[in-house]
C-alpha positions as CSV (number, residue, x, y, z in Angstrom):
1,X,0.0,0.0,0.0
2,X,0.8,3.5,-0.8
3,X,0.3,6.1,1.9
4,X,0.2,9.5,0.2
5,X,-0.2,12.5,3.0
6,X,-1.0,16.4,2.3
7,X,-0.1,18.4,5.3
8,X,-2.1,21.5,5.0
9,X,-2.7,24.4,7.3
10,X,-5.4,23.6,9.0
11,X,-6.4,19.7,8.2
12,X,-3.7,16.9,7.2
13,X,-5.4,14.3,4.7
14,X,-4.2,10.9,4.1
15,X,-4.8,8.5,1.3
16,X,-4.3,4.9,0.9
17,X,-3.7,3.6,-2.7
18,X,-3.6,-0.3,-3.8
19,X,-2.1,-0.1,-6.7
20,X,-4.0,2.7,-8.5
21,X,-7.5,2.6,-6.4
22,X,-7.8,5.0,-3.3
23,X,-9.1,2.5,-1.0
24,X,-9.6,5.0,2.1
25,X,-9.3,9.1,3.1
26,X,-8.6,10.5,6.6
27,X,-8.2,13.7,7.8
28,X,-6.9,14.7,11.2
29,X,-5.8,18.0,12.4
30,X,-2.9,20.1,11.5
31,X,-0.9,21.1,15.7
32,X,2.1,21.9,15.5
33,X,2.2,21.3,19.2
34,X,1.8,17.3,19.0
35,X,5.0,15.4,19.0
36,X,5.9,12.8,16.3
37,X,4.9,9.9,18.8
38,X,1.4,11.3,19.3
39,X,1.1,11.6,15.6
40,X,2.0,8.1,15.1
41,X,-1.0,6.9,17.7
42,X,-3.2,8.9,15.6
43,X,-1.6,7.7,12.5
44,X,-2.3,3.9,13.6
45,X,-5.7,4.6,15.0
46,X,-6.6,5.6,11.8
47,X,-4.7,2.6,9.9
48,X,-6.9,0.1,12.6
49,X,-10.0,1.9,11.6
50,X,-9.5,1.2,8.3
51,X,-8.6,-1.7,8.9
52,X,-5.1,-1.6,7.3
53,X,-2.1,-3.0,9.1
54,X,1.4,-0.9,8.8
55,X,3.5,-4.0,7.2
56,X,0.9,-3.4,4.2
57,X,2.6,-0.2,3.7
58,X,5.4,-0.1,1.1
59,X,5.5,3.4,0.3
60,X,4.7,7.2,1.3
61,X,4.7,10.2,0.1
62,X,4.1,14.0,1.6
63,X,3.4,17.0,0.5
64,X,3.7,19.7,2.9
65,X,2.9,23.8,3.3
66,X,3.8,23.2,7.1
67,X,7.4,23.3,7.3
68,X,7.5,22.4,11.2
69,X,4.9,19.6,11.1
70,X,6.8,17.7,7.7
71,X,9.4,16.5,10.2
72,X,7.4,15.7,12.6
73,X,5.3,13.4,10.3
74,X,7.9,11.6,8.5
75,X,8.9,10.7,11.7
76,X,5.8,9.3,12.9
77,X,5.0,7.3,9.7
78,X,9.1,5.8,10.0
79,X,8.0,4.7,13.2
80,X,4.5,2.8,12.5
81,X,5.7,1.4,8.6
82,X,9.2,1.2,8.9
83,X,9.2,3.6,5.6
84,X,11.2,6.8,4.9
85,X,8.3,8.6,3.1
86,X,9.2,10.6,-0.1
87,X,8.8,14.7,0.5
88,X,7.5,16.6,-2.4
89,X,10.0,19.3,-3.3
90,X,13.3,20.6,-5.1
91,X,15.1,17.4,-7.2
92,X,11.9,15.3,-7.0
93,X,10.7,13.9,-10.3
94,X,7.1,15.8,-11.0
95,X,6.7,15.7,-15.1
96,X,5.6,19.3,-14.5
97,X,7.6,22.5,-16.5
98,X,7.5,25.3,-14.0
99,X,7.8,28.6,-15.1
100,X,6.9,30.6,-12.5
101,X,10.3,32.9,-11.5
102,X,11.6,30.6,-8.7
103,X,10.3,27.0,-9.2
104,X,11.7,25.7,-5.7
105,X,9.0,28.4,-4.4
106,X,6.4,26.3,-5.9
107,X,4.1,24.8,-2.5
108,X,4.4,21.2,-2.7
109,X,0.7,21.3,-2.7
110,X,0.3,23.2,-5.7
111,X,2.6,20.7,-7.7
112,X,0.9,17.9,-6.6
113,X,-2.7,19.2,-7.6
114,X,-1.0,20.6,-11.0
115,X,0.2,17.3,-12.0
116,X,-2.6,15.3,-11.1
117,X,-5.1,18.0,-13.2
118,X,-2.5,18.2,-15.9
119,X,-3.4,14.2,-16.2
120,X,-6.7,14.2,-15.4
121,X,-8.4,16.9,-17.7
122,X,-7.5,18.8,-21.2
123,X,-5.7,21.8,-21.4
124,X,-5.3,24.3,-21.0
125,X,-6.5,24.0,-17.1
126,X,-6.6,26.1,-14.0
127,X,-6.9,24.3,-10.6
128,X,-9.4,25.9,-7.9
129,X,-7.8,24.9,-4.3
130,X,-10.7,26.3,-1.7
131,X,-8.7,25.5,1.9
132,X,-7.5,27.9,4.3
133,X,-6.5,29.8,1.3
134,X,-7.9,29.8,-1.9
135,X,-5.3,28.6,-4.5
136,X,-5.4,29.4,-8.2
137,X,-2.7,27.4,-10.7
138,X,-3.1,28.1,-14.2
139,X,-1.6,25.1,-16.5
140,X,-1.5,26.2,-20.3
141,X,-2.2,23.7,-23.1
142,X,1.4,22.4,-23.3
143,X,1.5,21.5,-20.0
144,X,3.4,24.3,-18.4
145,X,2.8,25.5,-15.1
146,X,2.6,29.4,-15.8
147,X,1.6,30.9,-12.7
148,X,-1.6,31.5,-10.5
149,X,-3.2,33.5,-7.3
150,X,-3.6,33.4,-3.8
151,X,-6.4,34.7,-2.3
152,X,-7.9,35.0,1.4
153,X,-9.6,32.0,2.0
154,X,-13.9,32.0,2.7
155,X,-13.3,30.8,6.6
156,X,-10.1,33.8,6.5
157,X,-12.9,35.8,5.4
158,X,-15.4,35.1,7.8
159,X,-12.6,35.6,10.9
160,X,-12.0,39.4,9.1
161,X,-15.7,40.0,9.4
162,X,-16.3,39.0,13.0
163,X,-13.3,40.0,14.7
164,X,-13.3,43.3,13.3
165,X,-16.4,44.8,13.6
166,X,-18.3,44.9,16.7
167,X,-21.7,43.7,15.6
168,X,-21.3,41.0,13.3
169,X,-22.1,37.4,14.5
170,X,-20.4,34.1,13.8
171,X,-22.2,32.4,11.2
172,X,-21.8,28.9,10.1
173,X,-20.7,28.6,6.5
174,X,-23.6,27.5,4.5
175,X,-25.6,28.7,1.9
176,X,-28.6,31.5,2.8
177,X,-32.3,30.8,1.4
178,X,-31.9,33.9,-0.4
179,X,-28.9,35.9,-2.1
180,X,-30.6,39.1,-0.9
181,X,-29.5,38.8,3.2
182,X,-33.0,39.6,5.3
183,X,-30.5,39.7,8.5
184,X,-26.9,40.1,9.7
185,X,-26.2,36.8,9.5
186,X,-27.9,35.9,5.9
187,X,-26.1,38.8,4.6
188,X,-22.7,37.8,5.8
189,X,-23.1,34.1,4.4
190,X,-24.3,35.2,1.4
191,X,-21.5,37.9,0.7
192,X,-19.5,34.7,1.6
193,X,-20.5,32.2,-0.2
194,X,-21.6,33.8,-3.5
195,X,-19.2,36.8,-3.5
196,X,-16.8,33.6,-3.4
197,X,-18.2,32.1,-6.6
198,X,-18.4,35.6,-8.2
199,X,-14.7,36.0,-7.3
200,X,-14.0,32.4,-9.3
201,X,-16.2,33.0,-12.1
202,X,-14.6,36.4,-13.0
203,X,-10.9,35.1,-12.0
204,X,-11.5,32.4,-14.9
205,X,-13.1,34.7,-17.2
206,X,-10.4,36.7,-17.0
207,X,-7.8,33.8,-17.5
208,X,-10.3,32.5,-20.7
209,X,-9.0,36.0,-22.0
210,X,-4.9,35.8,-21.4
211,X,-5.3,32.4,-22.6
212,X,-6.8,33.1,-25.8
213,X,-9.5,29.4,-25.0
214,X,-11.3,28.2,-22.7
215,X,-9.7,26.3,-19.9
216,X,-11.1,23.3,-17.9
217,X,-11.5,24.5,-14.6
218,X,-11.3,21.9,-11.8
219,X,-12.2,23.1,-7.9
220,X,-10.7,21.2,-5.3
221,X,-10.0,22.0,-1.2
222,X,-12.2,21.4,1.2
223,X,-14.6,24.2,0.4
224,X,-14.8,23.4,-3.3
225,X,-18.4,21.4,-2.3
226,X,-19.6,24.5,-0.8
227,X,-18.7,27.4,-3.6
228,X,-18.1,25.3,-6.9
229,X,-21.9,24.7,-7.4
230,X,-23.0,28.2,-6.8
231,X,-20.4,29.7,-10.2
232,X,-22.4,30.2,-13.3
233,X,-19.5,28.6,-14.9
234,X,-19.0,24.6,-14.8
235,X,-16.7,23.5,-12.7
236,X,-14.9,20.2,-12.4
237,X,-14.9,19.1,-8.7
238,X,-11.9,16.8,-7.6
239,X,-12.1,16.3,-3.6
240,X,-9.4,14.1,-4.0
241,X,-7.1,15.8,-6.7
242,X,-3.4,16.2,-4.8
243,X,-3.8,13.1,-3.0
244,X,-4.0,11.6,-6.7
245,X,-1.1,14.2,-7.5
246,X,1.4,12.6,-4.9
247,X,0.2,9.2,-6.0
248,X,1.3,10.5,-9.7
249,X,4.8,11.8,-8.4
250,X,5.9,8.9,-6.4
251,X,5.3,6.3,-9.4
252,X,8.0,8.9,-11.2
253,X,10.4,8.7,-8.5
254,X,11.9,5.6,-6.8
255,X,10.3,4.0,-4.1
256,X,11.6,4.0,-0.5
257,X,12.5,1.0,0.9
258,X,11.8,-0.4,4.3
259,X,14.6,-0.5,7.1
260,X,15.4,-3.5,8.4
């Protein structure tokens, strides 16, 4: 079994391939606090609930835009597999030409979601990644990885909105009845949720434009379920899309092998 891992700011999500088929998703939070032992009780909780024992694992691989909790994981997944997990980053094999003005700036995550949509979908292609932040990657139709955007995030948003103004409640993030608010809180979820879609549908109208055709447009994050559906233009939704990214990478690079 392959274990491929995405450490993200806020959740870390684990997949678990057989050969090419995802066979289970986790998700547990990112603290920076834990030590690599407590991650490796959580890490084999989840394993047992799944139902997967550790000397089925052959293989990992991370991607990471939490410098301080990479370490930490790739120790706690040495300790329950026995395997030095491959991390995502400069002098790994991606397929991917990046021509953005520092590649090694690149987040891990962003190659990861590049390369799977770059396999996945037809080109030209820009990748949607609603989490913490919302992610834009734009790939053009020869494969390259030109550039993108990064923009506050919907839940970034919402913390703005109620921890600077006085009056302004806490609102769970979910569609309102109506687009036209009839109360504070309507009115806050549905600046939220459909000034979000607006902000997508005229990010990739504008791209349509410096591209000269239209690209496929693929949402993916945690949030892309929530803001995707609400764009007046179609959107591809991949929940899954850089967990099938690091699977991608690692068949291009060499496996890790187990200690013995």
């Amino acid at each position: 079994m392959l274990l491929t891992v995405d450490i993200g700011n806020t959740h870390i999500s684990l997949g678990g391939y057989e050969e090419n088929r995802l066979v289970f998703v986790a998700q547990l939070l990112s603290h920076p606090m834990l030590t690599s032992d407590q991650y490796a009780v959580e890490l084999q909780q989840i394993m047992m609930l799944y139902h997967t024992e550790p000397a089925a694992v052959d293989g990992a691989i991370i991607s990471s835009v939490v410098p301080e909790l990479c370490a930490l994981f790739q120790r706690a997944l040495k300790k329950i597999t026995g395997v030095t997990p491959l991390l995502v980053g400069p002098g790994v094999k991606t397929g991917l030409n990046i021509l953005i003005d520092d590649p090694a700036q690149l987040g891990s995550d962003l190659v990861a979601g590049a390369v799977a949509a770059a396999a996945a979908y037809p080109l030209p292609c820009v990748v949607f990644d609603l989490g913490t932040a919302t992610s834009v990657s734009v790939i053009d139709k020869k494969g390259h990885f030109l550039g993108g955007m990064i923009c506050a995030g919907v839940g970034i948003m919402l913390e703005a909105l109620t921890t600077h103004t006085a009056l302004l409640p806490h609102v769970s993030l979910e569609p309102p009845k109506n687009l036209i608010g009839r109360n504070s809180g309507e009115c806050m979820q549905s600046g939220l949720i459909y000034g979000s879609a607006a902000m997508l549908d005229g990010i990739a109208e504008r791209l349509e434009r410096q591209l000269h055709e239209p690209p496929t447009l693929v949402a993916t994050g945690g949030l892309a379920n929530l803001i995707a559906p609400h764009c007046t233009h179609s959107f591809q939704i991949s929940e899954h899309l850089l967990l099938e990214g690091l699977r991608l990478i690692y068949e291009k690079n060499r496996k890790p092998q187990k200690s013995v």
